[in-house]
C-alpha positions in Angstrom: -75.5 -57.8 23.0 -76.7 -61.7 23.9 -78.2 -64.0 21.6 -79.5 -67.3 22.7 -80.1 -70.0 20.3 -83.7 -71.2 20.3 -84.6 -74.9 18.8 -88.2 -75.9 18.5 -90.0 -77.9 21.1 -88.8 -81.2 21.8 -84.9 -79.8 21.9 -83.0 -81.9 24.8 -80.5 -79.0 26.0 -80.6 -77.6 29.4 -82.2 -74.5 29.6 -79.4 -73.1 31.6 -76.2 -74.1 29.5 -76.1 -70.7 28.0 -75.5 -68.8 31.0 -73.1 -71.4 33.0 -70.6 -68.4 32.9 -72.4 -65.3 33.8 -69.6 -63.0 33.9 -70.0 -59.4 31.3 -66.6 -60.7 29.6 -67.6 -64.1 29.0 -71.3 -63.6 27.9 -70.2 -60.6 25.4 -67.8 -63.4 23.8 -70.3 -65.5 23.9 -72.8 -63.6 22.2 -70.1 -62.3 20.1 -70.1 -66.2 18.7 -73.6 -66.6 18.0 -73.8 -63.5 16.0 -71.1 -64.4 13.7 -71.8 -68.1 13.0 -74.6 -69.6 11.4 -77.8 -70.8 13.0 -78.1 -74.4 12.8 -80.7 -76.1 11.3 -84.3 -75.8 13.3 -83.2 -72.9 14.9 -83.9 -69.2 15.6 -81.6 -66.6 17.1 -83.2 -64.7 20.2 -82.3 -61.6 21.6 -81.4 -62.1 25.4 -82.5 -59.4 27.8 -79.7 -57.5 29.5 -77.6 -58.9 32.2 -77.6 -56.4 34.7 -79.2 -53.5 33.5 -82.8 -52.6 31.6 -86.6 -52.7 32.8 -86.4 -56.5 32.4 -84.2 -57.2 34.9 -85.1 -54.6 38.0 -88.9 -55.5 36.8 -87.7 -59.4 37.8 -86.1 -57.9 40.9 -89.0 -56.0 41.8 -91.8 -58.3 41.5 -89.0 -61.1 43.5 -89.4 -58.4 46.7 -93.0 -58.4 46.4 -92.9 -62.4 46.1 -90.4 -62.3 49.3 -92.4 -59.6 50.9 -95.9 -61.7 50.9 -94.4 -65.2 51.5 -91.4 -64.7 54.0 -93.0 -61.0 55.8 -96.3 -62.8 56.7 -94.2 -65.9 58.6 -91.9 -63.4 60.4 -94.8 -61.7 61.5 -96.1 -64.6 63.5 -94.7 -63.0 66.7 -97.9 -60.8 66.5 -100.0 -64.1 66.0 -98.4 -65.7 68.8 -98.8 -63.2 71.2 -102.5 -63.3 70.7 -102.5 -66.6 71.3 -100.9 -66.8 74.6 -103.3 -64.1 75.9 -106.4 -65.2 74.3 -108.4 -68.3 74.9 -108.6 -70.8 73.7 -104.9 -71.0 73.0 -103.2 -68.9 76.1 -103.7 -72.4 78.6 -100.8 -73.8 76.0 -97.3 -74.1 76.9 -95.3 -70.8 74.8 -93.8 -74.3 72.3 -96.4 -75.9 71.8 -97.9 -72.1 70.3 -93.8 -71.4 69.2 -94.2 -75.0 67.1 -97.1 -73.4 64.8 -94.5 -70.9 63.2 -91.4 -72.6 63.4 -93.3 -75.2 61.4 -94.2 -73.0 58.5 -90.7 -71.8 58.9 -89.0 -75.6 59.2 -91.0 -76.7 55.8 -90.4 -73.6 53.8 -87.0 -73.4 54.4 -86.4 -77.5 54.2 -88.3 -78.0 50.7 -86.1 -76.2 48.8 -83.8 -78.7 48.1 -86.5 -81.1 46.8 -88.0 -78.6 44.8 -84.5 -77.6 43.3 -84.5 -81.1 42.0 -88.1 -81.1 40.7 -87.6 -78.0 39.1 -84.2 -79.0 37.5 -86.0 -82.2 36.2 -89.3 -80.1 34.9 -88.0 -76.4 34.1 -91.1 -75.6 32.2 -93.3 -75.8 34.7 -91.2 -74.2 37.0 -93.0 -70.4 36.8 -96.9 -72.8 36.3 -96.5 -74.2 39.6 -96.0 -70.9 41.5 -99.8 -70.3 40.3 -101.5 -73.3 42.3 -100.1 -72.9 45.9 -101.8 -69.4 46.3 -105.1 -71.5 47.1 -103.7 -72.9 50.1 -104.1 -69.7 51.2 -108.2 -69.4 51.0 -108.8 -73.3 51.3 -107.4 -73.7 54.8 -108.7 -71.1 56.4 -110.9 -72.7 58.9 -108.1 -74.4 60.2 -105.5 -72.2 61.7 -102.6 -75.0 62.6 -102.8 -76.9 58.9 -102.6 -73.3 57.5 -100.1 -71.2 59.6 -97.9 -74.3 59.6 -97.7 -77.2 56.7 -100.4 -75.7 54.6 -98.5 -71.8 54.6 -94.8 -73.4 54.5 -95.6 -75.8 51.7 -96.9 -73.6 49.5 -94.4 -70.8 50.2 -91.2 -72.9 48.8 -93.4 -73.2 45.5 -93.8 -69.4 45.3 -90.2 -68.1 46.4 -88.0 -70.7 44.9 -88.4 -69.9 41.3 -87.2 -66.7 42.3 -84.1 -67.4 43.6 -83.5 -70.0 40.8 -83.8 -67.4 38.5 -82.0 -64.5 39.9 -78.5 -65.4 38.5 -80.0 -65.5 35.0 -80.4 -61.7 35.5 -78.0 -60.5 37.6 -73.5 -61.0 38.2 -71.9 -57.9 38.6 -75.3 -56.8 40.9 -75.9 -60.3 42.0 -75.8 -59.3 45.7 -77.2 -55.9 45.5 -80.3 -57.4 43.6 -80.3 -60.3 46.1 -80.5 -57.9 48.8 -83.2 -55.9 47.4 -85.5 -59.2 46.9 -84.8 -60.6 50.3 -85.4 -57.1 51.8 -88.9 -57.8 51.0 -89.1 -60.0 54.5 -88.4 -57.0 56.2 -90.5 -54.3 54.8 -93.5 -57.5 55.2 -92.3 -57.7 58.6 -92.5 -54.1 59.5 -95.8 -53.3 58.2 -97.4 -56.4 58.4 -97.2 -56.3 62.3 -99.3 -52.9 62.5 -101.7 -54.2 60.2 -102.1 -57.8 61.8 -102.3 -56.3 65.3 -105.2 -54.0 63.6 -106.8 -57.0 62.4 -107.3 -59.3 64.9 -108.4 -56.7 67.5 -110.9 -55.1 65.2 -112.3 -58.5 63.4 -110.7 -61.2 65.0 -108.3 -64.3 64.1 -110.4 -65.9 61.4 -111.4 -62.7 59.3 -108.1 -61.5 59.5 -106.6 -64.7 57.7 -109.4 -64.2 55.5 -108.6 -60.9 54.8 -105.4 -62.0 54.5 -105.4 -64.5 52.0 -107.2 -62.4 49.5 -104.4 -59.7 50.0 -102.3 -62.6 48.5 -103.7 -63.9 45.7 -103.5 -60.1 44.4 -100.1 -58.9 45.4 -98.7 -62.3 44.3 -100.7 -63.2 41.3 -99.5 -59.5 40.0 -95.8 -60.4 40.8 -96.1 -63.5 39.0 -96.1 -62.2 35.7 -92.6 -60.2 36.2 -91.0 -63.7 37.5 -89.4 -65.2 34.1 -86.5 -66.6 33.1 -84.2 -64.3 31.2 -82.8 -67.6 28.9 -85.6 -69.1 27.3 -86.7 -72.3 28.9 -86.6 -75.6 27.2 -90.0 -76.9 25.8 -90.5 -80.8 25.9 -92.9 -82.9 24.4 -94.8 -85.9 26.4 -92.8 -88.6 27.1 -89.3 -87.3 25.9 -86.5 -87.6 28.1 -85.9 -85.2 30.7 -82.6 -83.5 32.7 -82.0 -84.9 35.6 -80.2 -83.5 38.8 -76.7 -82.9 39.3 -74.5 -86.3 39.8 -74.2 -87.4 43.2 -70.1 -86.4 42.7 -70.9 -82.9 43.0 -72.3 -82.9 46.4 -68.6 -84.6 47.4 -66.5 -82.1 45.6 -64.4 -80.0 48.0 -66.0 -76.7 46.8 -69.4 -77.6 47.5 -68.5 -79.3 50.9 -67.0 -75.8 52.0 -70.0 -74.0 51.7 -73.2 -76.3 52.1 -74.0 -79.6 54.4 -73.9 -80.3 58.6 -70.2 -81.8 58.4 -68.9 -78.5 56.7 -67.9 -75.2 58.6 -70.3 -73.3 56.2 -73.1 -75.1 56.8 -72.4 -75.3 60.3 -72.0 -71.3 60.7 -75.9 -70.9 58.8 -77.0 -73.6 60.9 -76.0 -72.0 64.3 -76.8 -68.6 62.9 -80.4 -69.1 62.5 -80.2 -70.5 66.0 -79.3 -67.1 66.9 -81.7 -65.2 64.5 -85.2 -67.3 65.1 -85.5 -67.3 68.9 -85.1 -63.2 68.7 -88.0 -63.0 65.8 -90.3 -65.6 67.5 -90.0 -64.0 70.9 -89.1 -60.6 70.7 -92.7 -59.2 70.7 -93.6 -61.1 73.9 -90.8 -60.4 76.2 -91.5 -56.5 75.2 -94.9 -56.9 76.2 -93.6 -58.7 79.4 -91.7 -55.3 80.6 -93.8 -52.9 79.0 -97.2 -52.7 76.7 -98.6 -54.3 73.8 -98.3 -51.1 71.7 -94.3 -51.2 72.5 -94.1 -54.9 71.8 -95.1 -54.0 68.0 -93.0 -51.2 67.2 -90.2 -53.3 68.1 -90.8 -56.3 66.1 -91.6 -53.5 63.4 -88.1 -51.7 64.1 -86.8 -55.5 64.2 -88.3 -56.6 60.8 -87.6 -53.2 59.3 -84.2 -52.8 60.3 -83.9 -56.9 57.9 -85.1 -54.2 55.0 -81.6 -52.0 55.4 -79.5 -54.8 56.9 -80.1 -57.1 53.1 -79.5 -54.2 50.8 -76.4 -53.2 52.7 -75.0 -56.7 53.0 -75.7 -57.5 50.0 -74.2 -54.8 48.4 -71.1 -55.3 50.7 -71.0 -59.0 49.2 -71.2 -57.4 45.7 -67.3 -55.9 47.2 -65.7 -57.9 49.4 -65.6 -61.7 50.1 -68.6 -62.8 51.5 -67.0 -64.6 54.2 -66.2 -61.3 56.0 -69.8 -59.9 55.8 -70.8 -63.1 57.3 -68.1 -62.0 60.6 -69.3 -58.6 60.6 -73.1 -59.5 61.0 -72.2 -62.1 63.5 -69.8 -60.5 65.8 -72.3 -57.3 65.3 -75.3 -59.3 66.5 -73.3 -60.8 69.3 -72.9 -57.8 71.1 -76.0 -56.4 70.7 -77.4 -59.8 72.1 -74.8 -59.6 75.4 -75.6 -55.7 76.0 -78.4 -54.8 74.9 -81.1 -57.3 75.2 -79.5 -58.9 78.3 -79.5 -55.2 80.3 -83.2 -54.5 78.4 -85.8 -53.7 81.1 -87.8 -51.0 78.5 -87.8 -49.4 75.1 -84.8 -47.5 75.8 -82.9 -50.9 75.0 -84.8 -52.6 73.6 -85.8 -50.5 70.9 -81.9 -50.1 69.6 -81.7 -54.1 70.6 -84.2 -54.8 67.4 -82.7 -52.3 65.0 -79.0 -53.4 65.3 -79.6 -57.3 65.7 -82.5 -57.2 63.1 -80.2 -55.2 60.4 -76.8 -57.3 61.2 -78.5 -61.0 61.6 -81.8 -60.1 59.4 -78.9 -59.2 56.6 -77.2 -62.4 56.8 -78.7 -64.4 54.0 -77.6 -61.9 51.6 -75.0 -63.3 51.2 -76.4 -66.5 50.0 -76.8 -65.7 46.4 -72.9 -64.5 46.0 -71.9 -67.7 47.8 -73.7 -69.9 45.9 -72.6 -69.2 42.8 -69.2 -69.5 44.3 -69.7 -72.5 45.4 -71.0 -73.8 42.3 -67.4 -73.2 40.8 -67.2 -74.2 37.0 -70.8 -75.1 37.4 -73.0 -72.3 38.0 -75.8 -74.4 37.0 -76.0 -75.9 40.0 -76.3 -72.8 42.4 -79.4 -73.6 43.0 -78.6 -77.1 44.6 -75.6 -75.0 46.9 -78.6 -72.3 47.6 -81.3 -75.3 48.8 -78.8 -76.7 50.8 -78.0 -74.1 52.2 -81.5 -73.2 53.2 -82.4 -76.7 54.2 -80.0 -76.4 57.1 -81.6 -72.2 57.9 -84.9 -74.7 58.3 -83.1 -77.5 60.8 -82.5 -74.3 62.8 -85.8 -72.6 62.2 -87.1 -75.4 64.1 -84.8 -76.5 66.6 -84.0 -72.7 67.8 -87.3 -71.8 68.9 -87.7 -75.0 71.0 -84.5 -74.7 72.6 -85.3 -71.4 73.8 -88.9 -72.2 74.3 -87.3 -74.8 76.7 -84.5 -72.1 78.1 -87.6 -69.4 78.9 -90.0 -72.1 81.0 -87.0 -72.9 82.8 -85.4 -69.8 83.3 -88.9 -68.6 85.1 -88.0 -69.4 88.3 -84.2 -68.5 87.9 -82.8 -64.6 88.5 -79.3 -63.8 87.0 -79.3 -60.8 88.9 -77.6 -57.0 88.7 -80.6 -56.2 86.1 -79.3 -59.1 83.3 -82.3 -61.2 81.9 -85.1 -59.5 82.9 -88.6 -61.6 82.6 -86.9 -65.1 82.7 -84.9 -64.4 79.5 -81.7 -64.6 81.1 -80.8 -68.0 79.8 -82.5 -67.1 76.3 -80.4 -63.8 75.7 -76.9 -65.9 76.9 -77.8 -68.6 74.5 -78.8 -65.8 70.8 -76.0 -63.9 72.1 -73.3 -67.5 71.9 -74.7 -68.4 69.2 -73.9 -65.3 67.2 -70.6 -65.3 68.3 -69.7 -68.7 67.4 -70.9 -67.9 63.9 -68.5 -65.1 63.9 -65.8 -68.0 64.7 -67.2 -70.2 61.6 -66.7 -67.5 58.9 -63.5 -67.0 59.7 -63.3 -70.7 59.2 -64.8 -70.1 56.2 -63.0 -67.8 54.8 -60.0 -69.9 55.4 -61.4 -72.8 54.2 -61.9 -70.6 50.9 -58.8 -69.4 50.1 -57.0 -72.7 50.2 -59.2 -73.9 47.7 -59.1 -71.3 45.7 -55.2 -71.7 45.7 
């Protein structure tokens, strides 16, 4: 049993001292302590939740899939949007970046923020769960204009909404981290595979602006419900007007060796995420519109549905996995994995007879990938767990860097690989040039976590 030690407002400690060691061992003793000493003056003794285990916690992991599902599913379904827009006026006279830029826009800022809301939220814990509220109106206000909402508008508010959850997730789970981690991110998929059908539905039957209409109502529900299950398991610390606040982690932690092997652009780790999202965005962005190139718009939503779906088993797998073995070698396995599946089975794809098994194996291998973030964090955090967050952020600053830049490299690949035939049925459609570059991409990811994983062990000796 866990006890945390509540003092009354005003109090000056971080909210998150009490679970800087997260391990079943270490919080037992721990709890052990508080129960046997005395509280200290202006203090109660609260019973924590479970770590691990109990309606609490899966209730947090529950409503963290529906928050994942709404925010993340609805971005990674903009394949659907842009498809519509290259074949409908008055978009389909654009070139396929300038209509690729809207998502990887929303994408770019939602990943990117992170890190600057990590801070704010380290600074201003109490409001942490109050400002998820606000940015659902985003949602309804911008309607009438679809670039401001699709991209700044929809990626802004999104970090507001997700983030919490992923700053909060280690307060509930250790031994499960992954698994739970898994099942939260899992919600992009299951958002991705339903949300295509319905989208589709949509904008045929009512058009583009009801269905964002229709749309944004369907969020403020699903998410103002999840809301309620997103709190911290530790209680968080109550200040009063003008009292001194905690401030971010000291610049020295961003230089220590442990952080630098898992998190920024000179770094192995954070050069393997950066190239794997080059990999994993040009396949989600345009994987609906080269079906539809060799066979029918029907075909080209099933398989961004398999693709999205296939994300659903691919976290919860992986993240499980991570819960086992070194993340590292999860990281190799989705890599190498996609790799192949990008070489053989786009590249040769003329139909659904490839394609269809193309989306299910690269969306489950690469779609899986950030499972492993959660684990790894909190590795990289070391003897400061408190500052996963900061190692998640960064980690997902760089997954934005490539959100952005991936698309438009391939964007410039596709115009220019028009006119170009690689011949003996590789590259069908002008993709030629596309597939090559996912497909290197993956596999030089599979050469970084080995890296990694090196880079790993000799610090931990």
């Amino acid at each position: 049993m866990e006890y945390e030690l509540s003092t009354f407002r005003g109090d000056r400690s971080m909210p998150n001292d009490s679970t800087r060691d997260s391990s079943p061992a270490r919080s037992h003793a721990s709890g052990s302590r508080l129960r046997h000493s005395e509280p200290q003056e202006g203090a109660t003794i609260q019973e924590l939740a479970p770590l691990d285990r109990g309606i609490r916690a899966w209730t947090f992991c529950a409503c963290g899939f529906i928050v994942e599902m709404m925010v993340w599913g609805f971005l990674f379904s903009y394949g659907i949007f842009q498809d519509y827009y290259t074949h409908n006026p008055p978009f389909n006279s654009s070139s396929q970046v300038a209509i690729a830029a809207v998502g990887t826009v929303g994408l770019g800022i939602q990943y990117g923020e992170v890190l600057f809301l990590s801070v704010l939220f380290r600074r201003y814990p109490d409001y942490m769960r109050t400002a998820m509220w606000p940015n659902i109106a985003p949602y309804i206000q911008q309607v009438w204009q679809l670039i401001l909402l699709q991209g700044v508008g929809l990626g802004f508010s999104g970090g507001f909404m997700y983030l919490p959850v992923m700053i909060l997730l280690p307060q509930w789970f250790s031994e499960h981290r992954g698994l739970a981690g898994g099942i939260i991110f899992a919600g992009t998929g299951v958002g991705g595979f339903v949300f295509p059908f319905l989208l589709n539905a949509l904008l045929n039957n009512v058009g583009l602006r009801w269905t964002l209409r229709i749309w944004a109502i369907m969020t403020c529900v699903s998410t103002g419900i999840a809301f309620y299950g997103v709190r911290p398991r530790v209680p968080m610390a109550k200040f009063q007007f003008g009292q001194r606040r905690p401030l971010a982690p000291r610049l020295e932690y961003f230089k220590s060796p442990l952080f630098l092997s898992f998190t920024h652009s000179i770094t192995w780790q954070s050069l393997t995420c950066l190239i794997q999202g080059l990999s994993y965005f040009p396949v989600s962005l345009y994987i609906a519109t080269f079906t539809q190139e060799v066979s029918t718009p029907l075909t080209a939503t099933v398989a961004l549905s398999l693709f999205n779906s296939a994300g659903v088993v691919g976290q919860v797998i992986l993240g499980y996995l991570t819960d086992r073995v070194a993340y590292p070698w999860v990281m190799l396995l989705s890599s190498v994995g996609s790799a192949l599946a990008a070489f053989f089975l786009w590249g040769f794809a003329s139909g659904p007879a490839l394609i269809y098994p193309f989306a299910v194996i690269f969306g489950a291998l690469s779609g899986g990938f950030s499972s492993v973030w959660p684990n790894a964090a909190v590795d990289c955090a070391g003897r400061k767990p408190e500052n996963a967050d900061i190692t998640y952020a960064g980690t997902a600053m760089f997954k934005g860097i490539s959100a952005v830049i991936g698309p438009i490299v391939s964007g410039i690949l596709l115009e220019t690989g028009k006119s170009s035939d690689l011949g003996h049925g590789y590259g069908v459609a002008g993709y030629g040039a596309v597939e090559i570059f996912v497909g290197s991409c993956a596999l030089v990811t599979g050469l970084g976590s080995i890296v990694v994983a090196a880079a790993r062990q000799r610090l931990a000796s």
